[in-house]
N, C-alpha and C positions, 0 to 999 in steps of 0.2 A: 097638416097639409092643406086643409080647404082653407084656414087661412092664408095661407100663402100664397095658395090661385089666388083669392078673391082679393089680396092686394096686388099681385102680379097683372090681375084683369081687371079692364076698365070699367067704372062703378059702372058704366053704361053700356055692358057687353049686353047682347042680345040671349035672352035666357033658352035658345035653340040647344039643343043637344043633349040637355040637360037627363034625359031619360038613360043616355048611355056613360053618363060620366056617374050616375049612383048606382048603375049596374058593373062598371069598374070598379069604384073602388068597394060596393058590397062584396065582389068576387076573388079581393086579394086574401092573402096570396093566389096568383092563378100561374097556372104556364106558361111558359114564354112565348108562345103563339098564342092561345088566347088574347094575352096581355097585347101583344104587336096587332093582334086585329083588331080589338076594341081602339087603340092608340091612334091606329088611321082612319077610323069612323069620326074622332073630334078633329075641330075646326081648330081648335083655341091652342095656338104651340107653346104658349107657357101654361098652361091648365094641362097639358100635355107633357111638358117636361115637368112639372111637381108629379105629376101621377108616375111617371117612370121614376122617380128617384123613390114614393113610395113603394113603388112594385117590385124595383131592387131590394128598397132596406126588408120589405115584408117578405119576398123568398128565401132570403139566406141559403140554405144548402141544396135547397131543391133544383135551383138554374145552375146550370152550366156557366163558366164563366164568359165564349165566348158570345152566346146569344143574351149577356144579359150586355155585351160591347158593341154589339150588332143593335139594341133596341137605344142602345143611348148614342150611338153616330147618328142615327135615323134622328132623335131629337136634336143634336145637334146640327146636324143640318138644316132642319124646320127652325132653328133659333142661332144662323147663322150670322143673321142682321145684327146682331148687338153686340158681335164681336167684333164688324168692320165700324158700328159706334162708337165704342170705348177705343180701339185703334187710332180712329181720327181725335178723338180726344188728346191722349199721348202725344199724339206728333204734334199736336198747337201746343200743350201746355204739360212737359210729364212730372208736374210737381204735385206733392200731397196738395196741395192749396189748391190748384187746378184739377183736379180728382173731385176733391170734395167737393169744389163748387157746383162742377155739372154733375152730382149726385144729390143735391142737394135743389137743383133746377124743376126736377121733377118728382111727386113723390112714388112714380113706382122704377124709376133707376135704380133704387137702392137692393128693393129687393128682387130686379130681374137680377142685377151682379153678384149676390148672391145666390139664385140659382145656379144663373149659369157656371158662377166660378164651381156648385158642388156637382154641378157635373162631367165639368174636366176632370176635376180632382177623382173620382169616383170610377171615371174611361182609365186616367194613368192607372189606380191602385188594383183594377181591374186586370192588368197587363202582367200582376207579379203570377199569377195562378196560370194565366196561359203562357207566359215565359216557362213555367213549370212542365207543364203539360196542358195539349191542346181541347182535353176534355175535360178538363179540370173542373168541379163544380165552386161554387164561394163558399168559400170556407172560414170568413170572417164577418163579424159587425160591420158592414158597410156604413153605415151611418156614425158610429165611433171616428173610422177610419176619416171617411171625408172629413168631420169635425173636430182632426187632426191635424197642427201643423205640419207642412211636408218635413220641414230638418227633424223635426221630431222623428217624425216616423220614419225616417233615412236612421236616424239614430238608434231606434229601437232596433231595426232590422242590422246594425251592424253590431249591438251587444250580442244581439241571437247568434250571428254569425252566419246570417242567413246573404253569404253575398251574395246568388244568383236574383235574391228579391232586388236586391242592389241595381242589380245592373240590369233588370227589367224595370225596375222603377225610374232608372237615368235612362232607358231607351225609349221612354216611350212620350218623349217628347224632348225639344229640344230646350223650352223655356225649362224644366225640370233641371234637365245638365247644368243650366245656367246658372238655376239657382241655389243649388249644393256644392255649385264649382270650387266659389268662397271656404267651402267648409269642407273639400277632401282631404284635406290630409290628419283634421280629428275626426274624418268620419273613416277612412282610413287605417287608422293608430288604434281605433276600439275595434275594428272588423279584425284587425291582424293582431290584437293581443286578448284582449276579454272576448270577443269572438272567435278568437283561434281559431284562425283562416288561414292557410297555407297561403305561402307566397305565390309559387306557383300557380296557383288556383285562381289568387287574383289578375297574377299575369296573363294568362290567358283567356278571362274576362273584359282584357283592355281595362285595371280599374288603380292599376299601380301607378304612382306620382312619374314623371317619366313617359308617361305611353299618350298615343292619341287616341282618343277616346270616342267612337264614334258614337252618336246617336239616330235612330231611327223614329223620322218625323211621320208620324202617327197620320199628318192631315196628306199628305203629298206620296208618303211611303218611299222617299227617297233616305238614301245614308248622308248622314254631314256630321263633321267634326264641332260636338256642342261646346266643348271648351273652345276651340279657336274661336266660335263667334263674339267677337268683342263689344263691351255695351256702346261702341257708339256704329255698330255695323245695324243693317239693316235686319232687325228679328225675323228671322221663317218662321210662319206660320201662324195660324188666327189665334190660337192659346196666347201666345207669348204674352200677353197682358195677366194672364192668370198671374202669376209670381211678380210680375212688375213692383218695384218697392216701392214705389210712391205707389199704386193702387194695396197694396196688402198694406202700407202705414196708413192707408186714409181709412182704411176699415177695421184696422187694431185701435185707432183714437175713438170710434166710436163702440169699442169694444162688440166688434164682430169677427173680430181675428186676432190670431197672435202675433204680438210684437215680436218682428224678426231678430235675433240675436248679430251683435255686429261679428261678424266672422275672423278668428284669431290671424294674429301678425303672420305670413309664411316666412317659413323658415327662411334663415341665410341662404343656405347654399342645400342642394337637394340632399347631396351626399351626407349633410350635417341630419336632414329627416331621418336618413337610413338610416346612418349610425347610431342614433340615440332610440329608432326605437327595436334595433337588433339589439342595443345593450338592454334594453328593459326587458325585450323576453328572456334574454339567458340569465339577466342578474335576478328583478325580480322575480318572472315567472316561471327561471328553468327551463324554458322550452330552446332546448337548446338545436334543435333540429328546427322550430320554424323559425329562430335567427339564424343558421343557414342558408336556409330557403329563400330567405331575404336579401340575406349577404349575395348568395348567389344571382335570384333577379337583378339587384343593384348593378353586378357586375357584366352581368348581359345589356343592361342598359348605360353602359361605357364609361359607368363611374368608377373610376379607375383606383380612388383610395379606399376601396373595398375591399379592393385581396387582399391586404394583408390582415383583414378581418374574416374574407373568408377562409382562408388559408387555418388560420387559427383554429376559426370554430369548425372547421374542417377537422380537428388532429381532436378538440374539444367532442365534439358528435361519437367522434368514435372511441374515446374514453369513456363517455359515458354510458355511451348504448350498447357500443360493442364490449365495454371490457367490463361487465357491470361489478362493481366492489364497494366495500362500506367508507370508501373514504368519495365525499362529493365536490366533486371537480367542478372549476368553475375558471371562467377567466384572468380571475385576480389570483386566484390556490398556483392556475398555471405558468403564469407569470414568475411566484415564486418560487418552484418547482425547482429544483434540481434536474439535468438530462438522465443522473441513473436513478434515480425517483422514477420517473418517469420510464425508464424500460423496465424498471423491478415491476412496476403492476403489470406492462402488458404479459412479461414473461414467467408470471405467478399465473395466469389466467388459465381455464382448464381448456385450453385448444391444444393444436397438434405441436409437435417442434416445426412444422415446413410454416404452417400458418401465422406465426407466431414469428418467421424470420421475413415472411411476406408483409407485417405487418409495422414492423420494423425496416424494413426496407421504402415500402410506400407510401407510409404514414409519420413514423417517427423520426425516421430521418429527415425530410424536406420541412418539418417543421423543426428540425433541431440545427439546421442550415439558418432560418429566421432568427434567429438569436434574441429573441420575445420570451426568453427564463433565466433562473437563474444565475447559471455559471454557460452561457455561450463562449467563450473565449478559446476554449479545447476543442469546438468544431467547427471555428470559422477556418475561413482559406484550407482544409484538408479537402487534399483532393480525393483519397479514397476515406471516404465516412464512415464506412464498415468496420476498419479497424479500430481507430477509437472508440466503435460502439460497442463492440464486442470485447474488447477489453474495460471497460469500465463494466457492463454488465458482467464480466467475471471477477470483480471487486466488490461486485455485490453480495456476498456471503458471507454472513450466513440470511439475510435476507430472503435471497433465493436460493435452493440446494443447489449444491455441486452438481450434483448428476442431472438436475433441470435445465442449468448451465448451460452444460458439458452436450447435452442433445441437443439446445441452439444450434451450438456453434459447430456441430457437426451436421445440420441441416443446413447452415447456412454455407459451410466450405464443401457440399454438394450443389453449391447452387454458385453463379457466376458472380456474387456480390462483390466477392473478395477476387478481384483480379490478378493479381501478380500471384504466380505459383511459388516467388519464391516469399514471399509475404505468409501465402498461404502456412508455407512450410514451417515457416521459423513462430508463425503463431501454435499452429500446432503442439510444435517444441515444449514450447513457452510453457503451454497447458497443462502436456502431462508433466515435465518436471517438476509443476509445482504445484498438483493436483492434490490434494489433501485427503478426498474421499474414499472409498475402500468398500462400500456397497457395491450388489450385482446394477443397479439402474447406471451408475457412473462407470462400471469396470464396459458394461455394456455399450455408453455412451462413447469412453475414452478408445473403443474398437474403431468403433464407425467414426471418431475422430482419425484414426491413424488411416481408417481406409479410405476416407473420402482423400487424403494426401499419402498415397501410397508413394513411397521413395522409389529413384529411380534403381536405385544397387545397394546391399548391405554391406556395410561395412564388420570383417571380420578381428575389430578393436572395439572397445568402448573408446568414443571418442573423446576428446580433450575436451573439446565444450563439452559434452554430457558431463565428464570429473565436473566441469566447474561449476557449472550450474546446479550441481548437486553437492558441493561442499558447505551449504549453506544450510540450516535447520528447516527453516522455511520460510524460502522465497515467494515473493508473490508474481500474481502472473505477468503484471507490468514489469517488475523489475526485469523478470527473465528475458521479458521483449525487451527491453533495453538492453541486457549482456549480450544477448545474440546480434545484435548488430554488427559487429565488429568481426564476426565469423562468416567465412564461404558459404557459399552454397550449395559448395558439395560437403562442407564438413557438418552443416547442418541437415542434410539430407541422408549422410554416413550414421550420423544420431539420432535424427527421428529415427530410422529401422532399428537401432538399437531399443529407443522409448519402445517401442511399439513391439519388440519382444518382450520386452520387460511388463508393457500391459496385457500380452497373452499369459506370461507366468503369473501375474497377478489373478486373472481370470481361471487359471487353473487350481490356484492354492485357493482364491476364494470357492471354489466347488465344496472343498473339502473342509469349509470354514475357517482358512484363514485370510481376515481381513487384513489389508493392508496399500495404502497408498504404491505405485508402481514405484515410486523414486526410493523407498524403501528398499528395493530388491536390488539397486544398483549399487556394487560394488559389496556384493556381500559379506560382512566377516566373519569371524566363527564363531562371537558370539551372537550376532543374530541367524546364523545356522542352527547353533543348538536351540534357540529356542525356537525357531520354525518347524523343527524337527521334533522337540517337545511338545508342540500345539497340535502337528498332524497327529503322532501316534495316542495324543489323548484323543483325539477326535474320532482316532480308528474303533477305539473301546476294545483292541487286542483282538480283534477278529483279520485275521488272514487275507481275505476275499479285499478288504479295503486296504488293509495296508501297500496291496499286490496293486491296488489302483492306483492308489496316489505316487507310487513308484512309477509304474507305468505311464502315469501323465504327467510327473513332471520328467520323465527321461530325456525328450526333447532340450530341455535348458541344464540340465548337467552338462557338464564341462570336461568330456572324455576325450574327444582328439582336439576342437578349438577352444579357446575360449566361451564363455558362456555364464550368463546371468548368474549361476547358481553353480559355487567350484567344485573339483571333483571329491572332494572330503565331504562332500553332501552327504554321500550314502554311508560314509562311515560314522556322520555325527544321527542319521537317522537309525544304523541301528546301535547303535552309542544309548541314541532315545529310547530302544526298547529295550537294551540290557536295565537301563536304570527303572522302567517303567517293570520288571522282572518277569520280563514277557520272552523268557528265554525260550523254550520248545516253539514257539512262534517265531523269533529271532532264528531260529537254527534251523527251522523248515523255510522259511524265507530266503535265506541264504543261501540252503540247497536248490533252491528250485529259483534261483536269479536268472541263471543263463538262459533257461526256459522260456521264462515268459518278458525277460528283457535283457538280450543278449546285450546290451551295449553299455550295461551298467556293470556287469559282469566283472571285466580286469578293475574298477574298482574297490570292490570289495572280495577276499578273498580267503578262506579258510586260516592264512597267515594271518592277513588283515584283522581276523577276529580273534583270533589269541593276542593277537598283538595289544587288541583294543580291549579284552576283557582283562588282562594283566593290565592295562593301565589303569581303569577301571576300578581295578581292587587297590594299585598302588595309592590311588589320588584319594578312594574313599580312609585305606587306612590313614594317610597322610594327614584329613579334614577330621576322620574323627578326636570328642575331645575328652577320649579317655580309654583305656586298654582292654574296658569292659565287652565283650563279644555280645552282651546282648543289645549294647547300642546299633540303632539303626544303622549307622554308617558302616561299623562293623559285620554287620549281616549282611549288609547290599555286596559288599569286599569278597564273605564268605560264599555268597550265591554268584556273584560273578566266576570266580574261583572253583566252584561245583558245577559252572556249565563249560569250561574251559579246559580241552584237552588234558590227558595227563601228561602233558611235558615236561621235562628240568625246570625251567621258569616257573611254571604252574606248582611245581610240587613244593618248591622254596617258598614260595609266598602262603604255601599251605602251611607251611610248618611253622613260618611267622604267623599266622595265626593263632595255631595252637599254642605257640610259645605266650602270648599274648593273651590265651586263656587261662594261662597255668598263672602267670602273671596276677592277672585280674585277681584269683583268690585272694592275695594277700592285700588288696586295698594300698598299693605304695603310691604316696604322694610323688607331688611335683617335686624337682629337686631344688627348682629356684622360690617355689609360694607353695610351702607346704597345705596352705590348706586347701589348693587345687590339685586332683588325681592325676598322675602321671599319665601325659600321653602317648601316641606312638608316635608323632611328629619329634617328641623329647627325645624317646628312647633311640630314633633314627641319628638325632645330632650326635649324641654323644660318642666319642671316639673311642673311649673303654668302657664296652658293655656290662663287662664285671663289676661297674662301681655299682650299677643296679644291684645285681644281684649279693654285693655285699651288705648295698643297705638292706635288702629284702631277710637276709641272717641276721644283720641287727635289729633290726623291728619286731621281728618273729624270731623267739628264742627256740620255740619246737621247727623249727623251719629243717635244720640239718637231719632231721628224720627221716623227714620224705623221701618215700622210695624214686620218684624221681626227678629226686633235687640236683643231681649231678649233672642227669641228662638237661635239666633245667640251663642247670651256669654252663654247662657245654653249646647248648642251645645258642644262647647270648652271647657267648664270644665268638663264634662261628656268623655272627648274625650280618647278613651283608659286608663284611668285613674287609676289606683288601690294602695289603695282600693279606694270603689267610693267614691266621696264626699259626705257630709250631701246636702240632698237637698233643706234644709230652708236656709245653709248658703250661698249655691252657687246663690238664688236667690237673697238673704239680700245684698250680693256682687255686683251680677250685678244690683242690686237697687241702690246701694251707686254711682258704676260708672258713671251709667245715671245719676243721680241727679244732680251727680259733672261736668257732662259735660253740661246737659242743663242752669246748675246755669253759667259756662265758658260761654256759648254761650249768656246769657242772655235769657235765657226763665225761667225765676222763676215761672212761673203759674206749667209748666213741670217738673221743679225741686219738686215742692211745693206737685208736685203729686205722686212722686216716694217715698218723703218725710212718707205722709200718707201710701204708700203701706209699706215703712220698718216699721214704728209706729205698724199696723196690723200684720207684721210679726213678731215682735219683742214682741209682748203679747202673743204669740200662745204656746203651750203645747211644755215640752222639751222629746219629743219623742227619740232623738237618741244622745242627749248631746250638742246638736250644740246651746242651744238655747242662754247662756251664752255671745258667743262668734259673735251670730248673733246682740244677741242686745246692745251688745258692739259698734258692726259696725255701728248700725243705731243710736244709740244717739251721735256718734260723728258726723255721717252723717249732720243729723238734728242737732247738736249746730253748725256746720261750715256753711251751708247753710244760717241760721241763724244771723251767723256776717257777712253775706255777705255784702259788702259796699255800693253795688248797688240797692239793693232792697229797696224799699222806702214804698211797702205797708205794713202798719201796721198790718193788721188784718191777713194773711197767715201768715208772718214771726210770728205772735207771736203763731200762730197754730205750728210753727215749731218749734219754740222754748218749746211749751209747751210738743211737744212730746221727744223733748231731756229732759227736765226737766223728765217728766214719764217714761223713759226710763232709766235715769243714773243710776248707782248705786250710793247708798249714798255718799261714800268716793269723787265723783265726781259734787253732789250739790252744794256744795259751787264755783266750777268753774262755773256748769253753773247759776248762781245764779248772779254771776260776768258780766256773758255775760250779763245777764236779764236786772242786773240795769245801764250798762252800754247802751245797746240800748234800752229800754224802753223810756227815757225821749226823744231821740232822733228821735225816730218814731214815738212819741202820745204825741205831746208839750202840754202843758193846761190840764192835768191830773188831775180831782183835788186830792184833798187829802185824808186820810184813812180814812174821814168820812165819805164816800159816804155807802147809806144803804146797799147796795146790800154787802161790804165789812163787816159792822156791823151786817148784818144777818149772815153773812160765819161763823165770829169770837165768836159771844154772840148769844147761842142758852141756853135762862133760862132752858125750861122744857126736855131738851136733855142732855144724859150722854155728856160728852167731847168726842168728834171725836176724831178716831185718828193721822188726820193730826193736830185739836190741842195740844193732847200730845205731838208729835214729834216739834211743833215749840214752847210748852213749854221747851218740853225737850233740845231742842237746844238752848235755853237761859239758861238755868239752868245747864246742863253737862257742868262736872268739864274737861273731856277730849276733848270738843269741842272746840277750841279756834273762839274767834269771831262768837259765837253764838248768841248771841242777834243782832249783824249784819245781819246774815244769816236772823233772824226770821223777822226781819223790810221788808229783801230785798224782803222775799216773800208774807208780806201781800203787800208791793208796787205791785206786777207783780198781786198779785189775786185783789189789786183794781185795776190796771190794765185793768186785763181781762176781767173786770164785766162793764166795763165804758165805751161808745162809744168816740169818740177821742172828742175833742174841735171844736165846729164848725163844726159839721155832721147833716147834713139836718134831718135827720128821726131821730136820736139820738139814734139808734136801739143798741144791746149791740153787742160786739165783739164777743160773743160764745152763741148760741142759748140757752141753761139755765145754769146759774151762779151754779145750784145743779148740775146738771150732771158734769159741771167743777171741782165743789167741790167735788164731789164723785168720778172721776180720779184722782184729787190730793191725796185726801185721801189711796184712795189705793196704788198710786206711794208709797206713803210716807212712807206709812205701812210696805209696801214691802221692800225698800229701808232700813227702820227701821232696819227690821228683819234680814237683811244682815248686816246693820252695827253691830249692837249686837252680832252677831255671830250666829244667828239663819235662820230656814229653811227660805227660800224663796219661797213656797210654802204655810205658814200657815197663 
C-alpha cells in the first residue's frame, strides 16, 4: 500500500502529516471511527483513498458493512476530480488507443485509475451484504473480490444461486446493469438451473429476460431502467467509466485487468430462451417444478407458445410429485403414453376415491383434451370427457382392481362430471352387468354405484335388456355401453333396479361366503341353485343358528308372490342341500320352525314338500348308484333319506326296494349286458321281467333254492314297481316252476318233488283274475319236465309228478304226456305186472255203477273218429292207472304207490272230465 501512495503522490508532496499517516496504518485494523477520524486529519486524498481500501481489506468481519460504504463515499467524493477527468477523456476519444494514450501522458494516471476503479468496485460489492441485511458485517476477502472480474463474479453468484447478490450487485449502479446486460441470459440459464432459482423468485426480482429492470444509481439515489440505457445515450453517473470497454481493454493489454469476454449471440426469439431452458430442467435436471415455474413466468409475461408447455408440465408436476411411483415420467415417456396408462397410475395411487375423480377431472382430463400422447383420437371433439374416461379406466383390469374401479366411478357419478342422468344410468348398467368381481370392496363399491343412480321405479320383470346383456359369458364394459344404446330409458332404468337387487343378493350370499359376480345370480337355474345351496349349508358347518340366517337374509329375493332373483324352488333345493349333506334332525327342526322365524318362506316348503323331496332323493340316489350293494355310498345316502322320511306307502315301497336290493347284493349277479360289471339298480329298474334276475340268481347259485327267503325274494321282484301288477297266482306258479327247475339242476328231487305239489295245489285253485289258464299251463309242463328228469330214480314221487302233469294238462296235451308215462313207467317200476291186477279191474268194471266219466272219455278216446291213435292213448292209461295201484316188484311191505287207488281214481276222473270239457269245446268249469 505505501507503494501505491507514494506513486499515487507527487515525488514533491510536502512530508506534512506524516506523523498521522504511521499512526494509521500502525493502528490497522482499527474501527471504523477511529479509521474516519484519522482519514479527515490527512490532506493527501489519494494517500487517503489507498489507506481506506487498506482499512477495508485489513477489517474483514469486524466493520459493518454499511460504515465501511459511508467511509469510502467520503473517499470518493474527496477523489471526485478524476472521475470528471477520465469522463472528458471518453467523450473526445472512447477508444482503447485514446485511453492508453492519456494514461500514458502522465505517470501517476495509471495508478490513480487503478485506485480509483478498486474503489467503485469495492462501494458496488459492498451493496451485496447490505441488500442482505442493513447491519450486515463483511463477510468476505474484499481484496480477492475487487481483484475480481465483475462477470466473474456475476457468475460465481449465479452458480451459488445466490440471486438476491444478483440483483444487489446490478442495483447498485447503473454502469454495472450495463455491463452484464450483454451477458443475462447465461447469467440467467446458470442462476435458474445449476443455481436452482425459482422462477418466481427471480420474477420478482425484476431479473427474468422480459422484465424492466430497474437499477438504483448509487451516486444520485434515483431509480432508472439500466438495461434501457443505450450505449449511445448519455451514461448517468460519475462510475460509468469504471466498466467502459475501451477503459477495462486498455488495462487488460497491459495486464491490469481481465480481458472482457465477447458476450454470446441472444437468442432468436425470447420464447425460444424459455423453451430450451425449461426443456433442460425437466429433461436434464428433472426439476420439473422449476420448468413450471418458468413455463408459468413466461406465460405471465405474454409469451403465448408457452401454454402449451405449461399446460404439459402442469399434468407432468403433478405425476411426479403428486402421484409419486417407480416408473419416471418425463416429457418424452409422456408423450408416448397411452391416455389409460396414464389414469391407471393416478387410479393405483393410495388417495381417496373423491380425490382421485378430482384429479381426473382437473388435471387428466384438460390434458387429455391437448392430444400431446399417444392415442388422442378417442378424446378429441367429445363433448362429455367423462365417459370415455371412465370407461377405458374400466378396461383397465386387471391392472387396476375391479373394486378400485368400481369406487371411482361411484365417486365420480356422486359428483356432477357425468351430466346426463340418463348416460349416468345406462353406465351404471353397463358396469354391474359386466362386473366380474365378487369381493366385499366391489360388492360394497357396486352398492354405492347403484345408489349414487338410484332408478326412478322398479320394475316387477327382469327386463329384456338385462336377458340380453347377460346372455353373453363375459361382456365387457364397453360393449355393454354399446348394446344399451339402443334401449329406453325407462327400460334401462326398469333394469338397473333390477342389477342393483341383484347386487344386494350378491351382497348377502357374500356375508355368508359366497362369492360371486351379481350377473351370476340373474336368471337363475337349478343347477346353479343347487350348488348355491351346496356352498351355503357347507359354509353353515350344520349349526342351526346359521342356517336360520342365511334363510332369513336371503328371504327378501325368494320368489314367493313375485318374481324374484332367486326362484321359489330355492328353499326346496336348500334343504335338498341338507338332506345330502345328512343334516337330517337339523333339516326337520328347520322345517318346523320355518313359519316362525320366516313366515314368507313358509307355503314353500312344506311337510309334503319334504316327503316329496326325500323320496326323490332316495329314487335319484338309487337310480346313480353303480351297483345293488347297500354299503355303497349312494346306497346309504337312499337308505338315510328313506329313514328320516315319514312312514308313508311311498316311503315304505322304496324301503322295501332296498331291502330287496340287499338280499340281492349277497349273491354278486353281474350285469346282464358286460358281465364283468355288477348289476345295477338303474338295470334292474329297465328291465320289464324282473324274474329274469332272479332266474339267473338260481342259475349262478345252485344252493340259492334253499333260502328261506327265496320266495319272498322272486315275489319281491315281480311285485317290483311293476304296472299294472301281476296276477298273484301266476307270479307265484312262476317262482314255483324256477325253484323246482333249479333244485331238480342241483339234484335235490325230494325239493323239486315239493315245489312240484305246491304248483299241482296252485294250479286247481279258482280263476279269480284270469291267470288261472296260464298258471296251470306253467305248472303241468313244470311237472311233465321234472318228471323226464334222467336222474331221478324214485319211482313213487316221479310218478306223483307225473300224475300231476297228467291232472293238469289240457287235453290237446294227454297224449304228450301219456307218451312221457309209458315211456318212463316200464323204466322206473320193472316187473309191473299186467292189466290184470284187481285193483285195475275194480277202476275199469264197476257192474252196479253208471260208467265214470273217465271211463267214457277212455271209451271215448278209442272210439272218436277225430282222435287219432286213440285206442293207444286209452291202453297207455290203464298201463299208468295199473301202474299206480301196484307197489313195484320186490317191495318189502308191497304197500300201493298212492294211498287209495279211489281217491286216484276220482282225481283222474275229474282231470279227465275237465280236460273233456275243453277238448269238446265246452266250459271248463262244468
Amino acid at each position: 500500500m505505501a507503494r501505491v501512495v507514494e506513486r499515487a503522490n507527487d515525488a514533491h508532496t510536502p512530508m506534512d502529516g506524516a506523523c498521522e499517516r504511521r499512526a494509521l496504518l500502525s493502528a490497522l485494523p482499527a474501527p471504523p471511527e477511529h479509521v474516519e477520524a484519522m482519514l479527515h486529519a490527512i490532506d493527501d486524498p489519494w494517500w487517503v483513498a489507498a489507506a481506506t481500501l487498506a482499512a477495508v481489506r485489513a477489517a474483514r468481519t469486524t466493520w459493518k458493512a454499511r460504515d465501511a460504504v459511508r467511509i469510502l463515499s467520503h473517499v470518493a467524493e474527496r477523489t471526485a476530480a478524476f472521475d470528471d477527468e477520465i469522463k472528458d477523456v471518453l467523450r473526445k476519444d472512447a477508444t482503447v488507443r485514446g485511453v492508453d494514450a492519456w494514461l500514458a501522458a502522465e505517470p501517476t494516471r495509471l495508478p490513480r485509475t487503478l485506485l480509483r476503479r478498486q474503489l467503485w468496485l469495492m462501494q458496488w460489492l459492498l451493496c451485496i451484504p447490505i441488500a442482505r441485511e442493513k447491519s450486515a458485517y463483511i463477510d468476505a476477502d474484499m481484496a480477492s473480490l475487487a481483484g475480481t472480474p465483475l462477470l466473474t463474479h456475476a457468475q460465481n453468484l449465479c452458480l451459488a444461486g445466490n440471486a438476491r447478490a444478483l440483483r444487489a450487485l446490478l442495483g447498485a449502479h447503473v454502469c454495472v446493469a450495463r455491463a452484464l446486460f450483454p451477458h443475462r441470459f447465461s447469467l440467467l440459464h446458470a442462476l435458474l438451473t445449476a443455481g436452482g432459482v425459482w422462477a418466481h423468485e427471480l420474477a420478482a426480482l425484476r431479473l427474468l429476460p422480459g422484465t424492466r429492470m430497474p437499477v438504483e444509481d448509487c451516486e444520485s439515489g434515483a431509480w432508472m431502467d439500466g438495461i434501457a440505457v443505450g450505449a449511445t445515450s448519455r451514461m448517468g453517473g460519475a462510475a460509468s467509466w469504471v466498466e467502459h470497454p475501451a477503459v477495462v481493454e486498455a488495462l487488460s493489454v497491459k495486464g491490469l485487468a481481465a480481458m472482457p469476454p465477447p458476450p454470446p449471440p441472444p437468442p432468436s426469439a425470447l420464447s425460444a430462451w424459455y423453451a430450451a431452458v425449461i426443456s433442460e430442467l425437466e429433461s436434464t435436471w428433472g426439476l420439473v417444478d422449476r420448468a413450471l415455474s418458468l413455463a408459468h413466468a413466461g406465460v405471465r409475461l405474454s409469451l403465448v407458445s408457452l401454454k402449451g408447455a405449461a399446460s404439459e408440465l402442469q399434468f407432468l408436476d403433478m405425476l411426479v410429485y403428486g402421484t409419486p411411483s417407480t416408473t419416471r415420467w418425463s416429457i418424452d415417456r409422456l408423450h408416448g403414453a397411452h391416455a389409460q396408462d396414464i389414469m391407471v397410475v393416478i387410479a393405483k395411487q393410495p388417495m381417496a376415491a373423491a380425490h382421485v375423480v378430482g384429479v381426473l377431472r382437473e388435471a387428466v382430463a384438460p390434458f387429455l383434451r391437448t392430444g400431446t400422447y399417444a392415442d388422442p383420437v378417442q378424446f378429441h371433439n367429445e363433448p362429455d370427457i367423462a365417459i370415455p374416461m371412465l370407461l377405458a379406466l374400466l378396461d383397465s383390469a386387471p391392472a387396476v382392481s375391479f373394486s378400485r374401479v368400481l369406487e371411482i366411478l361411484a365417486a365420480a357419478l356422486e359428483t356432477d362430471w357425468v351430466a346426463s342422468a340418463d348416460a349416468r344410468a345406462r353406465l351404471a348398467l353397463a358396469v354391474l352387468g359386466a362386473c366380474p368381481a365378487a369381493d366385499a370392496a366391489s360388492y360394497e363399491a357396486m352398492h354405492a354405484v347403484g345408489r349414487a343412480v338410484a332408478a326412478d321405479a322398479e320394475s316387477d320383470t327382469l327386463a329384456a335388456v338385462l336377458e340380453h346383456i347377460l346372455e353373453h359369458d363375459a361382456p365387457g364394459v364397453r360393449a355393454l355401453w354399446t348394446d344399451l344404446a339402443p334401449a329406453s330409458d325407462a327400460a334401462i332404468r326398469k333394469t338397473l333396479a333390477m342389477a342393483a337387487r341383484l347386487v344386494a343378493l350378491g351382497r348377502a350370499l357374500l356375508a355368508h361366503g359366497f362369492a360371486r359376480a351379481p350377473r351370476y345370480y340373474a336368471g337363475m337355474s337349478d343347477s346353479r341353485s343347487e350348488h348355491l345351496c351346496a356352498a351355503l349349508v357347507e359354509s353353515a358347518r350344520g349349526e342351526a343358528w346359521r342356517l336360520e340366517r342365511i334363510l332369513l337374509d336371503l328371504a327378501p329375493y325368494i320368489g314367493v308372490e313375485a318374481p324374484a332373483p332367486l326362484p321359489r324352488t330355492f328353499v326346496a333345493f336348500f334343504f335338498r342341500a341338507l338332506y345330502a349333506a345328512q343334516a337330517f334332525n337339523t333339516a326337520q327342526q328347520l322345517a318346523q320352525s320355518l313359519p316362525q322365524f320366516a313366515p314368507r318362506l313358509a307355503p314353500c316348503f312344506t311337510s309334503a314338500d319334504a316327503e316329496s323331496l326325500l323320496l326323490h332323493m332316495a329314487e335319484t340316489a338309487m337310480a346313480e348308484a353303480p351297483a345293488i350293494d347297500l354299503s355303497h355310498a349312494t346306497l346309504v345316502r337312499a337308505a338315510a333319506c328313506l329313514s328320516a322320511a315319514p312312514p308313508t306307502p311311498p316311503v315304505a315301497r322304496l324301503r322295501n326296494r332296498l331291502t330287496v336290493l340287499g338280499q340281492l347284493a349277497k349273491y354278486r349277479l353281474p350285469c346282464m349286458h358286460e358281465p364283468k360289471k355288477p348289476l345295477t339298480p338303474a338295470e334292474l329298474d329297465a328291465m320289464p321281467d324282473k324274474l329274469v334276475i332272479f332266474a339267473r340268481l338260481l342259475a349262478l347259485h345252485s344252493g340259492a333254492y334253499r333260502a328261506p327267503h327265496i320266495h319272498d325274494l322272486g315275489r319281491a321282484l315281480a311285485f317290483w314297481c311293476a304296472e299294472p301288477k301281476p296276477s298273484e297266482k301266476l307270479v307265484r306258479v312262476r317262482i314255483g316252476a324256477m325253484l323246482a327247475e333249479a333244485a331238480a339242476a342241483a339234484g335235490d328231487m325230494r325239493a323239486a318233488q315239493g315245489h312240484c305239489d305246491v304248483l299241482a295245489k296252485q294250479g286247481r285253485g279258482r280263476d279269480e283274475d284270469g291267470s288261472l289258464r296260464e298258471a296251470r299251463d306253467i305248472a303241468w309242463r313244470t311237472c311233465l319236465q321234472l318228471a323226464k328228469h334222467p336222474a331221478w330214480e324214485d319211482a313213487r314221487p316221479r310218478a306223483m309228478v307225473l300224475g300231476h302233469a297228467l291232472a293238469l294238462a289240457p287235453p290237446a296235451q294227454l297224449p304228450r304226456v301219456l307218451d312221457v308215462a309209458h315211456t318212463v313207467a316200464p323204466g322206473v317200476a320193472p316187473g309191473v305186472p299186467s292189466q290184470n291186477t284187481p285193483a285195475f279191474s275194480r277202476l275199469l268194471a264197476r257192474p252196479r255203477s253208471p260208467p265214470s266219466r273217465a271211463a267214457q272219455l277212455l271209451d271215448g278216446v278209442g272210439s272218436g273218429p277225430s282222435t287219432p291213435h286213440a285206442g293207444d292213448a286209452a291202453s297207455r292209461a290203464r298201463s299208468l292207472f295199473d301202474t299206480l295201484g301196484s307197489p313195484p316188484q320186490g317191495s318189502p311191505h308191497q304197500a300201493p304207490l298212492l294211498p287209495s287207488t279211489a281217491a286216484l281214481r276220482d282225481a283222474v276222473e275229474t282231470t279227465v272230465s275237465r280236460g273233456m270239457g275243453w277238448w269238446m269245446g265246452g266250459d271248463a268249469r262244468r
